[in-house]
N, C-alpha and C positions, 0 to 999 in steps of 0.2 A: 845828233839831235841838238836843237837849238835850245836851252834854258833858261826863260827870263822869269825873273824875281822881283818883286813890286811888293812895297809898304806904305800902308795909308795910314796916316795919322798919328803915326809912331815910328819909330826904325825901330829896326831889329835887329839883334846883334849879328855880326860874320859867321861867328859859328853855326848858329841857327839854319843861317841863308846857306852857308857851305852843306849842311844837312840833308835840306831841302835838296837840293841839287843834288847830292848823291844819292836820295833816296828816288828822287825823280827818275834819275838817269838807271836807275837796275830796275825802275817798273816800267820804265821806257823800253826796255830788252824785250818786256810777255808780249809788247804790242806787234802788229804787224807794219814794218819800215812805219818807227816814227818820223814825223817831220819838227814838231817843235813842241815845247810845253811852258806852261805860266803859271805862277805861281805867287797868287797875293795874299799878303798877310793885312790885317784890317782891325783896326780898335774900336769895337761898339760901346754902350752904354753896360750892355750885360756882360762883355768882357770881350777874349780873342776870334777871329772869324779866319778861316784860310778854305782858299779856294783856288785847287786845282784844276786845271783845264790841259789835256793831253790830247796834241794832232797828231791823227795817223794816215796813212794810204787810203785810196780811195773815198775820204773825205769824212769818217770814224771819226769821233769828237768823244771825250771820255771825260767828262767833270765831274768833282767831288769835295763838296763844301764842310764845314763841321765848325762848332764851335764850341769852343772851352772858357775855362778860366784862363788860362794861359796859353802863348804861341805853339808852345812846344806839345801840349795836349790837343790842341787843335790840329794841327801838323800831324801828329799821330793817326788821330780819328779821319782826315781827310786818307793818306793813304793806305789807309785799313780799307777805307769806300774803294780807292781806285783800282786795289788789289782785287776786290771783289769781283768788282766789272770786269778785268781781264781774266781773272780764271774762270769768269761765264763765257769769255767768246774761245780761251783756248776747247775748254769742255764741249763746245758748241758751235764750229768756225764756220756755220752756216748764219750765226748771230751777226757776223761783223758783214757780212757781204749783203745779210737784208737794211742793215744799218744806211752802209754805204750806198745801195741801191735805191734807198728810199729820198734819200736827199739831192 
C-alpha cells in the first residue's frame, strides 16, 4: 500500500509523519486489499486538523478527519475514526460490498 503524507501550513516533524505511516499501514491490514492511503496534516485558526483517506478494492473510500489542539491529538482522534469504520465492515462484510456496489 502506497502512503502519502501532506502538510499544510506548517511541517510536521519526521517523527510524527513516520507515526502516521505506521499507524496507517497496520489499519491498512483490517481493510480489504488496500490500494493507497493520504494523510494531511493542516494548521487552522482553532488549532491542528488531520484527515485520513484510506483506498481500498472495489472502490471502498474510508475517511476520517478530527481536530485538536495539537498534530499528534488530532492524529490520534482521526485513527480512532478509521478503526471504527473498519471493525464495522469486518462485523458486517456485507457493509463493504454495498459500499462499493453503490459507487
Amino acid at each position: 500500500m502506497q502512503t502519502t503524507i501532506t502538510s499544510r501550513r506548517e511541517d510536521v516533524s519526521e517523527e510524527l509523519k513516520a507515526q502516521a505511516e505506521a499507524a496507517v499501514d497496520r489499519l491498512g491490514r483490517r481493510a480489504v486489499r488496500p490500494t493507497s492511503a493520504h494523510v494531511t496534516f493542516d494548521t487552522a485558526k482553532t488549532g491542528a486538523r488531520v484527515e485520513i483517506v484510506l483506498n481500498a478494492a472495489r472502490g471502498a473510500v474510508y475517511v476520517a478527519k478530527a481536530d485538536a489542539a495539537d498534530h499528534r491529538t488530532a492524529l490520534d482522534r482521526a485513527l480512532a475514526k478509521l478503526q471504527r469504520q473498519l471493525e464495522k465492515v469486518e462485523a458486517n462484510p456485507a457493509r463493504s460490498r454495498r459500499k462499493a456496489a453503490a459507487s
